[in-house]
C-alpha positions in Angstrom: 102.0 93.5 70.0 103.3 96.5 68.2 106.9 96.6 66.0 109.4 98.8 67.2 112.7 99.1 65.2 111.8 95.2 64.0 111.3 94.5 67.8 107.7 93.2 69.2 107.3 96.1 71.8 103.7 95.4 73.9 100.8 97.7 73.1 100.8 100.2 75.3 97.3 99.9 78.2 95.0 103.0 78.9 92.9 103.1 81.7 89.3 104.3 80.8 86.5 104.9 83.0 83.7 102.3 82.0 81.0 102.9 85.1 80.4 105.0 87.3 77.5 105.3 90.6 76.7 107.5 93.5 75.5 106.8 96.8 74.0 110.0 99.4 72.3 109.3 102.9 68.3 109.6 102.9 68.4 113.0 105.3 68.8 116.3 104.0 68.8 119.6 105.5 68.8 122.6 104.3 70.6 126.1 105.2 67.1 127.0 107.0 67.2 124.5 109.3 70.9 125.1 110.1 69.6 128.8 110.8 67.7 127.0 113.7 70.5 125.6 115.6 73.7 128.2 114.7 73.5 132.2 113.9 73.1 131.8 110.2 70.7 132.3 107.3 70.0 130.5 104.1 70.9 133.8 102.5 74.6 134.0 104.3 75.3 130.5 103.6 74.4 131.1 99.6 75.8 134.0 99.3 78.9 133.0 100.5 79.1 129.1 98.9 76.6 128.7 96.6 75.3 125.6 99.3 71.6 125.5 99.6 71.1 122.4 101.2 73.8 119.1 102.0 72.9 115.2 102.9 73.8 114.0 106.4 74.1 110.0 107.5 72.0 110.6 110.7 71.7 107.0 110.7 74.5 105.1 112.6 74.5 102.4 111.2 75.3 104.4 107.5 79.0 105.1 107.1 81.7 105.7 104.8 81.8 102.0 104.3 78.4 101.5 103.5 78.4 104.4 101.7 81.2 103.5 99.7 80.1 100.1 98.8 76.5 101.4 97.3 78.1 103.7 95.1 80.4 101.3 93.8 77.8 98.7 93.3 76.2 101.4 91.5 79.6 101.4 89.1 80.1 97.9 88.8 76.2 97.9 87.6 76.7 100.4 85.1 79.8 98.6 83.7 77.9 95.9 84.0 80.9 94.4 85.4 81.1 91.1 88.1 83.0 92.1 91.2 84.7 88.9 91.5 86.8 90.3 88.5 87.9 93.1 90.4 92.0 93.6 90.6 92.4 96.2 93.2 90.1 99.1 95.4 91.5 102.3 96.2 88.9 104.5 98.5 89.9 107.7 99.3 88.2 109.3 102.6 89.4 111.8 105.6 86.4 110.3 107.6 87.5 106.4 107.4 85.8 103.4 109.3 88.7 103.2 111.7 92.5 104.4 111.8 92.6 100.6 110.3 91.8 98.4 109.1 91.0 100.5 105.9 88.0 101.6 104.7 88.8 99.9 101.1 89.1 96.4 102.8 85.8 96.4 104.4 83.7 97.5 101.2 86.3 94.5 99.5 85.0 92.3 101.3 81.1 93.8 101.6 81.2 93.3 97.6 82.5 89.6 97.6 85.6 90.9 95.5 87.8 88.4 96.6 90.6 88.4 94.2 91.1 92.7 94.9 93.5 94.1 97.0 91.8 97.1 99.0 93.8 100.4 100.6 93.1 104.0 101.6 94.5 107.2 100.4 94.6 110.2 102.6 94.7 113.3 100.3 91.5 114.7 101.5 89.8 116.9 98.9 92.3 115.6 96.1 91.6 112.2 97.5 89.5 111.1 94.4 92.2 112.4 91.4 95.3 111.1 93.3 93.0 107.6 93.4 92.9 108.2 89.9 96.3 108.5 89.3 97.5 105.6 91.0 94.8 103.2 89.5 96.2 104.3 85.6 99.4 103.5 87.0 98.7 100.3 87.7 96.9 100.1 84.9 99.8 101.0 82.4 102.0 98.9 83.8 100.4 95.8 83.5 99.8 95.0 87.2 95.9 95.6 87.0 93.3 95.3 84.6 90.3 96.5 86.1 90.0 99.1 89.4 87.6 100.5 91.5 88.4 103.9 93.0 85.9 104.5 95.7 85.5 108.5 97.4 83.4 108.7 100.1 82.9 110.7 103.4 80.6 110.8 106.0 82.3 114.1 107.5 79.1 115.5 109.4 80.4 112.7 112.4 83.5 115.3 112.3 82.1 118.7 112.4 81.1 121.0 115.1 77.5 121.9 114.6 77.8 124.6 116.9 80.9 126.5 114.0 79.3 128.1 111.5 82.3 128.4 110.0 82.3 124.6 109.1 79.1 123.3 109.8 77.2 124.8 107.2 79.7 123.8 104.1 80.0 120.0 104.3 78.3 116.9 103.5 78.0 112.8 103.5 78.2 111.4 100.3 79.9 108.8 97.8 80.9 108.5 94.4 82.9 105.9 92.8 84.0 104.7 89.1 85.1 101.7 87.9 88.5 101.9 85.6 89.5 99.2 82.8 92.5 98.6 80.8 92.0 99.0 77.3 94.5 99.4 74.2 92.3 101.7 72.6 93.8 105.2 73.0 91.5 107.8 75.3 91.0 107.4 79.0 93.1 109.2 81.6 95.4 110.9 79.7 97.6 112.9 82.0 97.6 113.6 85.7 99.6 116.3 88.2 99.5 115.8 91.8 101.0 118.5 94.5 100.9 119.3 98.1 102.5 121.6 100.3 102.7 120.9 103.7 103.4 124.1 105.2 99.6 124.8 105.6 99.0 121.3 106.9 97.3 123.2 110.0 95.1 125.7 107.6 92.4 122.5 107.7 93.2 119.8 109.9 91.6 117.4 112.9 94.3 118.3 115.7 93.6 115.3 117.5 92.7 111.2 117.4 96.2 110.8 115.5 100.0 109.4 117.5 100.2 113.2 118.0 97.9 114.0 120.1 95.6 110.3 121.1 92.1 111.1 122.4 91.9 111.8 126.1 89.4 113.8 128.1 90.8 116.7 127.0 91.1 116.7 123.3 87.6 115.7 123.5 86.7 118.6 125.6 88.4 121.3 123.9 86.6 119.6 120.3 90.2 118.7 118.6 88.5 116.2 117.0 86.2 118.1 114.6 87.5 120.0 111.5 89.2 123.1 112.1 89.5 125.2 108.9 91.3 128.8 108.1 88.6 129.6 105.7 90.4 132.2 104.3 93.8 131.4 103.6 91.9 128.2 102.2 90.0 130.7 99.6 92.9 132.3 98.8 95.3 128.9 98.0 92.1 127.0 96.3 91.5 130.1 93.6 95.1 130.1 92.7 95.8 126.4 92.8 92.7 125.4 90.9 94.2 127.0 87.8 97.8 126.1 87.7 97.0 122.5 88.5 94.5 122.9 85.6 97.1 124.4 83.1 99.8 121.3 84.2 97.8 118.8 83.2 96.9 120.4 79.9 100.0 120.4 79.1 101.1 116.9 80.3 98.2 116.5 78.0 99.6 118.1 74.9 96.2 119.9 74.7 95.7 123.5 75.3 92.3 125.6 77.1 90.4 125.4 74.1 90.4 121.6 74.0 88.6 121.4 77.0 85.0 120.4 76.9 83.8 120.5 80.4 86.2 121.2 83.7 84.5 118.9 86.9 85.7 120.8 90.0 85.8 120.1 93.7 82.6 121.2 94.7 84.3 123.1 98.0 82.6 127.1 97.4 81.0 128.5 93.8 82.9 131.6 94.7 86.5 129.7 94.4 85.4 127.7 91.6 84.2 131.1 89.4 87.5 132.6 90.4 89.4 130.2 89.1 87.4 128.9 86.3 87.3 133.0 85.3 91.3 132.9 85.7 91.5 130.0 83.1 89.1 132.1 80.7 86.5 129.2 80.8 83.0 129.8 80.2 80.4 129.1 82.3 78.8 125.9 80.2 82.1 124.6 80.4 82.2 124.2 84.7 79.9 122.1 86.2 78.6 122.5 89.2 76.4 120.8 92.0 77.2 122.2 95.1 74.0 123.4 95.7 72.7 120.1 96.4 75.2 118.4 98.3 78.3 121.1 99.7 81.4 120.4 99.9 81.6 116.2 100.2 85.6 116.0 100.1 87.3 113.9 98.4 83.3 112.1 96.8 82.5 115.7 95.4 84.6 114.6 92.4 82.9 111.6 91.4 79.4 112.6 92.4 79.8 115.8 90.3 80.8 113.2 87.4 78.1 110.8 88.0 75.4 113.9 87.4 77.6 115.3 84.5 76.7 112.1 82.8 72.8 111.8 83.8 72.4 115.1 82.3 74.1 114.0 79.3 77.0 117.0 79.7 79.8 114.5 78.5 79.6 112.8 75.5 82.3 110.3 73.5 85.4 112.0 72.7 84.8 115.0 74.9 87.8 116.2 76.9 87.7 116.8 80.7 89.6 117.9 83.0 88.4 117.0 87.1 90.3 119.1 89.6 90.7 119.0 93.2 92.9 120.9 96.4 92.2 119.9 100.2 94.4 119.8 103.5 97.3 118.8 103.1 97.4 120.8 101.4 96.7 119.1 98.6 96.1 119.6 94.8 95.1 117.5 91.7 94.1 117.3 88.3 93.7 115.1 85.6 93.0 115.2 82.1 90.5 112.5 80.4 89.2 111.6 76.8 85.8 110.7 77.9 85.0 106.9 75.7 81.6 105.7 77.0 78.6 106.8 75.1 76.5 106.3 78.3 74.8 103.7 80.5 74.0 100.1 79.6 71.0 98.4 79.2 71.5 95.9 81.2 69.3 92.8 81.6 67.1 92.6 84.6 67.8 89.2 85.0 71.6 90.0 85.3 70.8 92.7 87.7 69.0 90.1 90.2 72.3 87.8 89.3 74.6 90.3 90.7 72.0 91.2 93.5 72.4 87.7 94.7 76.1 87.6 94.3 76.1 90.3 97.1 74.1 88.3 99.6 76.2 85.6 98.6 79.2 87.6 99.9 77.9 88.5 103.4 77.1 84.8 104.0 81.0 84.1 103.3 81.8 86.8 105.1 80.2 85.8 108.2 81.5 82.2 107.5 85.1 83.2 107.6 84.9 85.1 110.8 82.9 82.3 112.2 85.4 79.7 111.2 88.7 82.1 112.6 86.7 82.0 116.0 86.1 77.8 115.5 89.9 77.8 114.8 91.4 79.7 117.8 89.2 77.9 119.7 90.2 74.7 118.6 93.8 75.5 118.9 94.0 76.9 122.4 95.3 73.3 123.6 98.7 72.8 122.0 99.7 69.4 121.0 96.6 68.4 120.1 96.6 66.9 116.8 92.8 66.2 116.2 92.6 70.2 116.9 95.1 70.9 114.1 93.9 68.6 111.6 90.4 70.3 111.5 92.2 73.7 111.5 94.4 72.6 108.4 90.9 71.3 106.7 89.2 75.1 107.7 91.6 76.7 105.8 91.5 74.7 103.0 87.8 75.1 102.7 88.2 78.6 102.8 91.3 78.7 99.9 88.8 77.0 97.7 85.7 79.1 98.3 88.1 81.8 97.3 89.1 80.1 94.1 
């Protein structure tokens, strides 16, 4: 507790980013083999994005969710962190499981975090930033001490392979950190989050929404795959990527020079030079990955950061600023005193703990769907008491498995 005019004020709670993973499908293909089934050319592609080659889930069984809860294993290793201790999940996506439930609920429960609350954010590209700035809210107020905020995308099930114009920019992919309260000063320091929805339909899926369902038509006619105005996009992302940049600087009390390293959406190298260039930032200060992975949405973000630190480009006490636009349209940035000096050691014996601890979580899992089938069953005749006696003694099992 800290005094205030003789008064015990509490101290106030930062929310610093302690681990940190990434999780990418097995398949990659490269502008070449694109060539082979649109007109295209490795050269266009590069030229024109900086992309060389992206990860696609060509597996159906991989998905946003699965993708989502490897890279925040990944995190929760590196923080070496239990995720039974876990206060809340935000995953941001524009390619979720389902309409509902959310995306965040089903990697809640595929991680065993059974004391977290789980929801989605829809902010497309800016999805990961705004995830940030409502997990330091919660943070600073006192209403969570640890959060996972989860982006990941598996938009190749969502793009038209037969548009260039799309098909050749994006890619599947996850990223996902894991955010503690702490009372030592650093950690998100400032955030600024925007959207104008007059150029909602500049990049959009028309259909699968309450405004126009799926129906033999909107399938027809493709509504459901992304439909982008690539340029109006360039020319809102180079201008955007700089103011939001210069708000949150000075939210920040902290000018251009502070900054040690900017970590952009990874969306087209041309828009992130222009910007960057507006900003007066040098090269070594902009990270970028595209090359490897295209545009990934709203897990561009956190995958970017996640190589950042393998290649030891943040350090403690370094500034960064992480910066995002998307439909929406959308914009976000946030500023962040970087604390962690890098990964742990952990012990492999821990490592096999928390191993186990997942497998332990699909076997309850599977328990508590089993037992909600036992249950209706058992009280489809009403009046029977026996029936609601072993339902009564269900639930209680299952309270205390989750105690």
């Amino acid at each position: 507790m800290a005094v205030n005019n003789g008064r015990y004020a509490p101290m106030r709670r930062y929310g610093h980013i302690t681990g940190w993973g990434k999780a990418v499908p097995d398949r990659v293909v490269t502008n070449s083999e694109l060539a082979q089934i649109v007109d295209t050319s490795d050269e266009w592609i590069s030229s024109r994005t900086g992309i060389r080659q992206r990860y696609v889930a060509v597996d159906p069984r991989e998905t946003s969710a699965t993708l989502g809860t490897r890279a925040a294993r990944a995190a929760l290793e590196s923080a070496d962190f239990p995720a039974n201790r876990v206060d809340l999940i935000i995953c941001t996506t524009s390619s979720p499981e389902h309409i509902f439930p959310s995306t965040g609920s089903i990697i809640q429960d595929a991680l065993g975090a059974t004391r977290a609350g789980a929801f989605d954010v829809s902010a497309a590209c800016s999805g990961f930033v705004y995830g940030l700035s409502l997990a330091q809210g919660m943070i600073s107020s006192g209403q969570a001490d640890a959060v996972l905020v989860i982006g990941t995308e598996t938009l190749s099930r969502i793009i038209d392979w037969s548009d260039r114009t799309t098909c050749v920019l994006f890619g599947d992919g996850s990223g996902a950190v894991l955010m503690q309260a702490s009372t030592v000063p650093g950690g998100v320091l400032s955030t600024a989050l925007g959207s104008d929805g007059s150029g909602g339909d500049l990049l959009t899926v028309p259909a699968g929404g309450s405004k126009q369902p799926a129906t033999l038509d909107t399938v027809a006619a493709g509504q459901h795959f992304i439909k982008m105005d690539g340029r109006a996009v360039f020319r809102f992302a180079t201008r955007v990527m700089a103011d939001a940049t210069r708000e949150v600087l000075e939210k920040a009390n902290m000018s251009i020079d502070d900054i040690d390293l900017v970590i952009p959406h990874q969306a087209n190298e041309r828009i992130i030079r222009s910007s960057m260039k507006a900003l007066g930032l040098p090269d070594e200060k902009v990270f970028i990955n595209l090359q490897n992975y295209g545009n990934t949405s709203t897990a561009s973000i956190p995958i970017a950061l996640c190589e950042a630190i393998e290649q030891k480009r943040l350090k403690p006490n370094d500034n960064v600023v992480m910066v995002g636009f998307g439909a929406g349209l959308t914009w976000a940035a946030t500023a962040v005193k970087w604390a962690v000096p890098g990964l742990k050691d952990v012990p492999v014996w821990r490592a096999g703990q928390r191993t186990a601890t997942y497998g332990l979580a699909q076997v309850r899992s599977r328990f508590l769907k089993f037992s909600r089938r036992v249950e209706g069953s058992l009280l489809t005749e009403e009046g029977d008491g026996w029936n609601e006696v072993v339902a009564d003694r269900i639930e209680g099992w299952r309270k205390t498995r989750k105690d």
